[in-house]
C-alpha positions in Angstrom: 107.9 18.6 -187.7 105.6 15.9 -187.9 103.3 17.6 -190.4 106.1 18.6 -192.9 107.1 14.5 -193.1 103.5 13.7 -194.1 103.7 16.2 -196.5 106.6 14.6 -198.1 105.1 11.6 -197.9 101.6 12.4 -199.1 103.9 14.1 -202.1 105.8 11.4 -202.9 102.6 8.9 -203.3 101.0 11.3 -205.9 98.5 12.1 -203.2 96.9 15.9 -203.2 96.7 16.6 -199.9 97.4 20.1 -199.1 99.3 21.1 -195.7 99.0 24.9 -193.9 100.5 25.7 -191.1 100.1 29.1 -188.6 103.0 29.7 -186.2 101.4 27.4 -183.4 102.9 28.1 -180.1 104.8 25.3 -178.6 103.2 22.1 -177.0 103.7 18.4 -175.9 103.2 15.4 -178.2 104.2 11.9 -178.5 105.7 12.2 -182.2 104.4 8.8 -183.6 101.3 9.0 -182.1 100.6 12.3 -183.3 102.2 11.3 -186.8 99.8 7.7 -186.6 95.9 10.1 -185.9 96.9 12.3 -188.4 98.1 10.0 -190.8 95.1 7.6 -189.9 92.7 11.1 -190.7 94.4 11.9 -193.8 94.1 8.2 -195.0 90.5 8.1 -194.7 89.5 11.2 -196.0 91.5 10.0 -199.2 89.8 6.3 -198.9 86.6 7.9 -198.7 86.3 11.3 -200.0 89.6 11.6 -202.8 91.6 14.2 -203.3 92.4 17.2 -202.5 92.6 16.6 -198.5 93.4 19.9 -196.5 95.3 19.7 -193.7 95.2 22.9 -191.5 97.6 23.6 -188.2 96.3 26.2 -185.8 96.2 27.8 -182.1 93.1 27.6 -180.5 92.4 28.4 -176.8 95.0 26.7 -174.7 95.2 23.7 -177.3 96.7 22.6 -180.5 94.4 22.1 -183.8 95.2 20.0 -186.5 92.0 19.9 -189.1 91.3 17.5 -191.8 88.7 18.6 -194.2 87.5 16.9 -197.9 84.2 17.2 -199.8 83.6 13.9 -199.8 79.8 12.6 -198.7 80.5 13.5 -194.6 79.2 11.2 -192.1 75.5 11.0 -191.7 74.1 12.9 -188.8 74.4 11.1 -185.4 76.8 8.8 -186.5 80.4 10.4 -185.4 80.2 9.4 -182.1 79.5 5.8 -183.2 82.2 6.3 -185.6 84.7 6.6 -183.1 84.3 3.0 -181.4 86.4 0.5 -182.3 85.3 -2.0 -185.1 82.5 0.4 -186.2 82.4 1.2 -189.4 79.3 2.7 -191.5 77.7 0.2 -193.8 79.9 -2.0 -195.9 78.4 -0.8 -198.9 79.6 2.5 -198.4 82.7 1.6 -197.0 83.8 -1.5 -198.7 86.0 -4.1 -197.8 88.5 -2.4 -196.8 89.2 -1.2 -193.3 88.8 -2.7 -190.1 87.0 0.6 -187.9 89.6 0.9 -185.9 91.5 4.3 -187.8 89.1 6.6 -185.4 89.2 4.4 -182.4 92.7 5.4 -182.3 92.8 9.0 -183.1 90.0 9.4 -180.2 92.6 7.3 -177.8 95.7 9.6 -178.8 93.8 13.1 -178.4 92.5 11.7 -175.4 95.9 10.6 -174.4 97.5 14.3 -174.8 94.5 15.9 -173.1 92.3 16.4 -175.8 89.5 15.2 -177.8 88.7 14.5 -181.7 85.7 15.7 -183.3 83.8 14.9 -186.6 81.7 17.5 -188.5 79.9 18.5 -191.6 82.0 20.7 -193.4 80.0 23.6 -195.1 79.6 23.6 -199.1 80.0 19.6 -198.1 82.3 17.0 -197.0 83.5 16.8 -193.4 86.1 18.6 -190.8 88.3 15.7 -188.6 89.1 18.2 -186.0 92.2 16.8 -184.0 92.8 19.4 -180.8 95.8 18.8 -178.4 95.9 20.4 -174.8 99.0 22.9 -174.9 101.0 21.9 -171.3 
């Protein structure tokens, strides 16, 4: 699956980010799309929080969730929904030079795209949840 080939590929870049996975019942996807928001999740939760990343596959009520959680700073509040426009970025001293704000931007059009929706929020003891859900068809 899709999930297991990012976790060989997070492995083989020396990259701590830890993959779990429930026994999720069976649902639609476009593989690289699905492969692309996860990847893009992963990526900036490395860029901007560092390792570990935890990567979490469950059911939830008629979707598919795939969570990204660090403990790096989180987003400030009201920002996540600015977050996810394209171009936008928070401010370039936090985020450096790198980057173009467009990593959310897509993962909001793919969950969108398979009947869904991505959501950003504080995670508790700090850091921040990507939460990726999928509609099940």
């Amino acid at each position: 699956m899709v999930l297991d080939e990012l976790a060989e590929h997070y492995g083989r870049l020396g990259k701590k980010v830890l993959f779990e996975k429930a026994d999720t019942l069976p649902f639609r996807f476009a593989r690289l799309a699905l492969r692309r928001a996860v990847a893009n999740l992963v990526d900036n939760a490395l860029r901007y929080a560092g390792t570990p990343v935890e990567v979490e596959l469950k059911n939830g009520a008629g979707e598919t969730v795939i969570e990204v959680r660090d403990r790096g700073p989180g987003i400030p509040p009201g920002e996540a929904e600015r977050l996810k426009r394209p171009f936008t970025r928070l401010d370039d001293a936090r985020s450096g030079p790198a980057g173009a704000g467009l990593g959310l931007a897509i993962v909001e059009r793919i969950a969108r795209a398979h009947g869904g929706r991505l959501e950003l929020a504080p995670r508790e003891g700090g850091g921040l949840i990507a939460r990726l859900s999928l509609a099940r068809l």
